[in-house]
C-alpha positions, 0 to 999 in steps of 0.5 A: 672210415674206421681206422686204427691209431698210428704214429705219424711218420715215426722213424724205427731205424736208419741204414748206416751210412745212409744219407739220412745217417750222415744228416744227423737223423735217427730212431724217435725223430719223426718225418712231417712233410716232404717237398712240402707236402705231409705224406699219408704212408710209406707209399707217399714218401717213397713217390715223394723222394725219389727227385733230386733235391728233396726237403724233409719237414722233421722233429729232430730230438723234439725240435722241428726243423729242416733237412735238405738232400741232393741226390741222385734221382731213385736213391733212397734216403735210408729211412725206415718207419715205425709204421707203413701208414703214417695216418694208421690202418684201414680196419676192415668193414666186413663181419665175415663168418670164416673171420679167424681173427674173431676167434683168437684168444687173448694173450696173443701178441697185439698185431695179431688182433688187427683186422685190417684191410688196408689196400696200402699193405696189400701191394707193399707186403702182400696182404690179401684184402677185400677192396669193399672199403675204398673211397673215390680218393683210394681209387684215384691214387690207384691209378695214379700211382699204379700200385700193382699188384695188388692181393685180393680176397674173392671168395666168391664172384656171385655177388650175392653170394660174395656178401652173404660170406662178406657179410657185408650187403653193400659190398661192390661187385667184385668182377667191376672192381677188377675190370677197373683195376684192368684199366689202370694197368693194374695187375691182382693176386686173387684168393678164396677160402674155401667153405663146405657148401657154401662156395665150393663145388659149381660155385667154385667153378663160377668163381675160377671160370670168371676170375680167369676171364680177367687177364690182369689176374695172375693167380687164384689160390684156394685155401680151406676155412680155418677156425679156432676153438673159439670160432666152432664155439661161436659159429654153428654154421656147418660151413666152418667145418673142415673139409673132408679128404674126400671133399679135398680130393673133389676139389684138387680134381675140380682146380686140375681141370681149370689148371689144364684149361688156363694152361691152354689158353694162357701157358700158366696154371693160375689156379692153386689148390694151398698145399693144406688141401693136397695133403688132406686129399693125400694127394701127389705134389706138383712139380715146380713147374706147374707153380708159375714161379710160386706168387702165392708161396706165403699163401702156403701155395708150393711150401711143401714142394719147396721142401721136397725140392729143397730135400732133393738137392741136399741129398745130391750134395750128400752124395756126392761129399760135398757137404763135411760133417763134424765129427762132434755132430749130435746123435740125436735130434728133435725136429718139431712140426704141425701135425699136418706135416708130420708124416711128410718130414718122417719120411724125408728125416728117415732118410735124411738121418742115415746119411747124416749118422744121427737118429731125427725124432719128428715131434709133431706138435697139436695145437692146444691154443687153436685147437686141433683144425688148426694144424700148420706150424706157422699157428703154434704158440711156444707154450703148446711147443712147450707142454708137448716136447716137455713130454718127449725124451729130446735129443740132444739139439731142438730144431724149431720151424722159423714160421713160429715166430715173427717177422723179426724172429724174436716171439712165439704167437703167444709172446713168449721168446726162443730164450724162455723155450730154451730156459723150460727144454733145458735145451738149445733151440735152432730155427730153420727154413729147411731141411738143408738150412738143418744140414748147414746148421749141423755141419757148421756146429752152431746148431748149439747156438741159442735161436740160431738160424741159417745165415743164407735163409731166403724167407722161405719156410717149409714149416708155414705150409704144414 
């Protein structure tokens, strides 16, 4: 099996105060085995240190030695890892024609270029995988360790129809797959991409209808093929191209109907359009309520109500004076966005700016690196932030979507930093996750600091969605 190279158990971090912090151990140490025995990721330490005694085989400062705990059962040891798997990545055996990763440009920053599909990091971060690469092995510790649940790249339930897109002729029959899971007490988040005339239309309805007759599946989210550049250049297959309005609005209808019927059966929608469908079909936002507690939100499934949610709030709280404003507020800002959002934030950041007393500039950015299809703000890389806003007359703060960045908040897509923008604008850069996180920002006065973001920020960000 393929995989990618790793570090064999590599500490990154220790929690101050930790019991871990208080044997001595630290960044660049490394864990070999537990209770004897070496575990393969982060799964396997985790099962491994939840007793109360516990014996870690370590190279502490370049010497092997032995670390014994006695501790209360569950807690944890205050250990982070440089990797999730100590025995590295799954790689991904399928050669999809939709696969977005085959169109990235070089430059980027170098996780972006793994194609992994790892079932490990799809139940510890929500990765979506395929489940065409498991082994006997891989399946016997699903069950053991009863890792729900897990987030599962459909695409079509045909299954010659599912291999064709996989582009993977032994790829297993999916619905098998999940009655196993079924049995294991194991529960599935459950995605399509949607390509024209490829899976759509009655395809589509067979894919729902049977992903619905599994109960252990708790969504199905409906996201539209995406393609780079490079990917149009390298696939002529007229399923890479976008979907059309009308096209949108044909499939928004087509989910509402299996909305409709799964919430007759079984008091949920299951079934999500992503929020790229609904604005390209110009279509009405549903209430939170329909989004079953948002499971696929970093899916880009409910960001967009989120943030008329969030705007909703916010605007209560104006009203109703509870909210100072400094005196010194800037008159003018930045605000910018993927094209795809653009008219959304308009229209909230037209109001948002008479009750602030300041103009807002919605500066919509296009995707140079991606091209023009890719237009959602979580895709744009620093350089297109910083060709298109070097030609805008900026005002006198930046406010940038978090969901440009990293997980750690440190780099664009195309590894630039916060602190180079900042150098080529001239001007100070805030990241936020909402429009109330722009209030809090600018009513605290740190809307100055360089890459300042709100200190309560949730994750969420209403820029990934548009």
């Amino acid at each position: 099996m393929t995989r990618s190279k790793g570090r064999s158990g590599a500490i990154a971090s220790i929690e101050p105060d930790s019991l871990a912090d208080e044997a001595g151990l630290r960044p660049g140490d490394r864990v070999l085995r537990v209770n004897g025995d070496a575990p393969r990721d982060q799964l396997d330490y985790r099962f491994q240190t939840t007793d109360s005694f516990v014996s870690l085989d370590v190279i502490h400062d370049g010497e092997p030695g032995i670390v014994e705990f006695e501790k209360p059962i569950d807690e944890p040891l205050g250990i982070e890892f440089a990797d999730d798997a100590f025995d590295s990545t799954r790689i991904c055996n399928n050669t999809c024609f939709f696969c977005f990763l085959k169109g990235l440009p070089k430059g980027l920053r170098k996780p972006l270029y793994l194609k992994d599909d790892d079932y490990r990091l799809s139940f510890l971060h929500g990765n979506f995988v395929t489940l065409t690469n498991l082994s006997e092995d891989d399946w016997a510790r699903l069950a053991e360790q009863r890792l729900s649940p897990m987030h599962v790249s459909v695409h079509a339930t045909d299954l010659e129809l599912r291999r064709r897109m996989l582009g993977n002729r032994s790829a297993p029959d999916i619905r098998a797959q999940l009655r196993q899971l079924a049995e294991m007490r194991i529960e599935a988040h459950t995605q399509v991409v949607l390509c024209p005339g490829v899976n759509d239309a009655d395809a589509l309805d067979q894919t729902v209808g049977d992903l619905l007759e599994h109960d252990n599946v708790l969504s199905i989210g409906v996201a539209p093929v995406g393609s780079s550049i490079q990917g149009e250049e390298r696939i002529a297959d007229a399923a890479m191209r976008a979907c059309t309005p009308e096209e949108a609005r044909q499939t928004v209808q087509q989910l509402h109907r299996w909305q409709r019927k799964a919430r007759s059966t079984r008091a949920a929608s299951v079934v999500f359009p992503t929020d790229e469908i609904y604005l390209t079909a110009g279509a009405r936002i549903p209430s939170a309520g329909r989004y079953d507690g948002f499971p696929q939100w970093e899916n880009g499934v409910g960001m967009v109500r989120t943030l008329l949610d969030d705007w909703r709030r916010t605007r209560r709280r104006l009203r109703e004076g509870r909210i100072a404003l400094p005196a010194n507020r800037p008159k003018r800002i930045t605000l910018a966005c993927g094209t795809l959002i653009a008219p959304t934030l308009e229209t909230l950041t037209s109001e948002l700016a008479e009750w602030l007393g300041i103009a807002i500039d919605v500066a919509p950015v296009s995707n140079t690196l991606f091209g023009a299809r890719v237009n959602v703000s979580g895709l744009l890389p620093g350089a297109d932030f910083a060709v298109a806003l070097a030609e805008r007359d900026l005002g006198e703060r930046v406010f940038l979507p978090r969901a440009s960045l990293d997980y750690f908040g440190k780099r664009f897509l195309d590894d630039m930093t916060p602190q180079q923008l900042e150098a080529q604008l001239e001007r100070p850069i805030s990241f936020v996750y909402t429009l109330s996180d722009l209030v809090e920002l600018i009513a605290s006065a740190e809307a100055g600091a360089p890459g300042a973001t709100p200190a309560h920020s949730n994750g969420r960000s209403w820029t990934s969605a548009g």
